[in-house]
N, C-alpha and C positions, 0 to 999 in steps of 0.2 A: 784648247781648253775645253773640257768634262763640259757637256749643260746637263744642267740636274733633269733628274727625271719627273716627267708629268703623271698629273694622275692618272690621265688614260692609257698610260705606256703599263701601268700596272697590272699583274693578273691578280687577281684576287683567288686563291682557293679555298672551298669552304670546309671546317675541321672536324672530320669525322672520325670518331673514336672508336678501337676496333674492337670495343664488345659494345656495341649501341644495339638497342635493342630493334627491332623493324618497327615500323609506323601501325602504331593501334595497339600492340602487344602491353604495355604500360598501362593504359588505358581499360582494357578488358582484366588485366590482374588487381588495379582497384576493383573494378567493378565484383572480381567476385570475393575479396577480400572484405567488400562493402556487405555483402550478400548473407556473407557466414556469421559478421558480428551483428547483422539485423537476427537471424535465427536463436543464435544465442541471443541475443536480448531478449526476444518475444517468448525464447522458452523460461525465461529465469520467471518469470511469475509460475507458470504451472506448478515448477519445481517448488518453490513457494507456497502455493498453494495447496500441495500434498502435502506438506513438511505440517502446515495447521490445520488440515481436516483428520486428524488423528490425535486418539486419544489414548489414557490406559486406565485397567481396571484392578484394583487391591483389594483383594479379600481376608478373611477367615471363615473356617469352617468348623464348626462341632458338634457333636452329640444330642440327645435329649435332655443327658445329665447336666451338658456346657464343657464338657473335656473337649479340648483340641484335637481332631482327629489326622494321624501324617499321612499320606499318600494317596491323598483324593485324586484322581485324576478331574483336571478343569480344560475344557475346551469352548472354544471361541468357534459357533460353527459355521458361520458364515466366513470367518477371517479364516479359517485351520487353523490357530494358533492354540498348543497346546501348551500345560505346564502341569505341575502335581503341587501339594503342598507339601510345605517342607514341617520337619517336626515341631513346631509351633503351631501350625494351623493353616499357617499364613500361603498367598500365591499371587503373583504379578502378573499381570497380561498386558504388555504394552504395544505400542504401534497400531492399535485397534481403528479400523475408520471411526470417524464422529460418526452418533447419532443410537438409531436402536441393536443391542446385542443381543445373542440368544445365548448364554452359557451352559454348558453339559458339565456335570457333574455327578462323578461314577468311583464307588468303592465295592467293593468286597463284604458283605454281611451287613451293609447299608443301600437303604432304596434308592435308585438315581433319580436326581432329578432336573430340569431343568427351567431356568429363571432367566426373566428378559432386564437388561438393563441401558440403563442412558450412560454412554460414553461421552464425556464432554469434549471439545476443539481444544488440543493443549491445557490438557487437565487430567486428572487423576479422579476418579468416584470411587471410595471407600463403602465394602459391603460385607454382610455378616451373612452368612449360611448355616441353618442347622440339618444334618442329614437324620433319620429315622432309621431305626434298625429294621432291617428286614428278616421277616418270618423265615425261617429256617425248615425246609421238609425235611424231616430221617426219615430213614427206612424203621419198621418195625424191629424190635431186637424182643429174643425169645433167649430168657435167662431159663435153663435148668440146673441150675447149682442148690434148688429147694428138691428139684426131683431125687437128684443124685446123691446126697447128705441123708434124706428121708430114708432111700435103698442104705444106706451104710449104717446109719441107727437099727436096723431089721438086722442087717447080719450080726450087730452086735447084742442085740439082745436074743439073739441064735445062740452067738458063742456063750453069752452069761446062763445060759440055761445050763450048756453042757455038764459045768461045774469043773469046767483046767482054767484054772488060773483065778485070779481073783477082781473085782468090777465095781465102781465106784458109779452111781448114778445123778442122775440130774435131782431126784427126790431125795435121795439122801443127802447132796450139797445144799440143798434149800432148808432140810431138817436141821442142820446143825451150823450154819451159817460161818463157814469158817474166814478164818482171815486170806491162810493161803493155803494153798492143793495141799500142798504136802502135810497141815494140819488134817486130810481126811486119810494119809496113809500111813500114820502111824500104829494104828490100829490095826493093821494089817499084815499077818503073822507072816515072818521074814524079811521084812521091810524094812529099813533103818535110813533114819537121816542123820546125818553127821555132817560135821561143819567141813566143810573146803578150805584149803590153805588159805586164800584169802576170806577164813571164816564165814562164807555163804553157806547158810544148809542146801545138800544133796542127799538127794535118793541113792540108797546102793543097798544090793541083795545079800543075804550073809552068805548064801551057796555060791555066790557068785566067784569066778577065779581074781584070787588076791584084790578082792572088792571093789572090782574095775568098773565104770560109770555105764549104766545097760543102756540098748539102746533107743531111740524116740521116734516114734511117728507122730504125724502131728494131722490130723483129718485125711491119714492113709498115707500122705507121704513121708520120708524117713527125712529128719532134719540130726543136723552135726552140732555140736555146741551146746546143748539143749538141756533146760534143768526144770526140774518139777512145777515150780513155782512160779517159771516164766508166761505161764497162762494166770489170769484171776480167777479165782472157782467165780463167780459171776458170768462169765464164759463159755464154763465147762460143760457139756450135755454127760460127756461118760469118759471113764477111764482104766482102760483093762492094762492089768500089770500080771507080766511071767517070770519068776524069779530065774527062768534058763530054759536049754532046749526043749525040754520035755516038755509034749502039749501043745506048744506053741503053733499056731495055726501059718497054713504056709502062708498066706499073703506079708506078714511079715517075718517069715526065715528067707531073708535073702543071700545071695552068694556072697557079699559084702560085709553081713551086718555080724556084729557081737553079741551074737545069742548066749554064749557062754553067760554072759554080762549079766545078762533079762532083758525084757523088753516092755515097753512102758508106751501103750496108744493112747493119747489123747482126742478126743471129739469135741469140738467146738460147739457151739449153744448154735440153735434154728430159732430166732424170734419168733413167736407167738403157738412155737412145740409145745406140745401137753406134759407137763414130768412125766416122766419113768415110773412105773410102779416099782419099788422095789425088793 
């Protein structure tokens, strides 16, 4: 008969599992797991903390007159933060540190300037800008278009003298005050105005071939399309009319031009010119 077994006959073996980890290993991976979420925690106020020491700033910008002006350029110059205004006036600066700002503010034909302001901790400060126009240097500008009119009046009372062709002057539109040019060239032997299809009166010379439209200078140069009346005698300084080629002085016998036609120069008025004697 079997006698059962005693305790001491028993071996006991102890049960080790074969991914165990070695002794202290468990130990040291808390410890730096402890470590990492202490970090994190100590950092979450800073982070915090930056998140409410900033502020932003809103503006408008305008004129002397109060018009909105677009494209200011606005900088934050201690932050760098830049932005423009947009076509209302308007511009945002946000994320700014709390406390004192310095803003730049720069346009084009406006003075720059710059102004300090208080940015509040999670808040917005609403502000109103006006820029001043800035003085503008040019350069000097030397008009001779009184010089050059002055010479062109001389040659024409040159040509009036000769006695080719016939000349309408500044004294004599003042004499008889007419409504239009062509009221001073009816009088004027060869000359004819007759109505245009669409019934406009026109200038046309009777020698002229099959009564064809002469043609027009207008302060020297030759214009296309052109009819007598298209100037107001109020305007007019002179008017020399050639019923065709003969005579006709060459500055206007061009390669181009319908001399057959005539040719018809108008001179525009020199404010404060002395009339023509005529």
């Amino acid at each position: 008969m079997a006698q059962p077994a005693r305790s001491e006959d028993v071996v006991h073996t102890p049960y080790i599992p074969a991914t165990a980890a070695p002794a202290g290993f468990v130990g040291r991976t808390l410890a730096i797991a402890g470590a990492s979420l202490l970090s994190a925690i100590l950092a979450l106020p800073s982070a915090a903390a930056a998140q409410h020491h900033t502020g932003a700033v809103s503006g408008l910008v305008r004129d002397g007159a109060g018009t909105r002006i677009q494209g200011v350029e606005v900088v934050a110059l201690r932050a760098g933060s830049t932005t423009r205004t947009d076509s209302a006036g308007r511009f945002v600066l946000a994320a700014l540190p709390a406390g004192s700002a310095d803003l730049s503010l720069r346009r084009i034909a406006y003075e720059p300037v710059v102004i300090s302001v208080d940015v509040p901790e999670s808040d917005t400060t609403e502000i109103e800008i006006t820029l001043g126009g800035a003085a503008q240097s040019l350069a000097a500008v030397v008009v001779n278009d009184r010089a050059e009119r002055t010479r062109s009046l001389v040659e024409f009372e040159s040509r009036r003298k000769t006695g080719v062709g016939h000349f309408i002057t500044r004294a004599e539109i003042e004499k008889r005050h007419p409504l239009r040019l062509s009221d001073m060239v009816r009088t004027i032997p060869g000359a004819a105005i007759v109505p245009a299809e669409n019934g406009r009166p026109v200038l046309r010379f009777a020698r002229s071939h099959n009564a064809c439209p002469p043609q027009y200078f207008l302060d020297g140069l030759r214009v296309s399309g052109f009819n007598i009346d298209d100037v107001p005698p109020g305007d007019v300084e002179g008017v020399e009319l050639y019923a065709g080629p003969a005579g006709l002085p060459p500055e206007f016998n061009q390669l181009y031009g319908t001399t057959v036609c005539g040719t018809v120069a108008i001179w525009t008025r020199i404010p404060g010119n002395a009339p023509a004697k005529p």
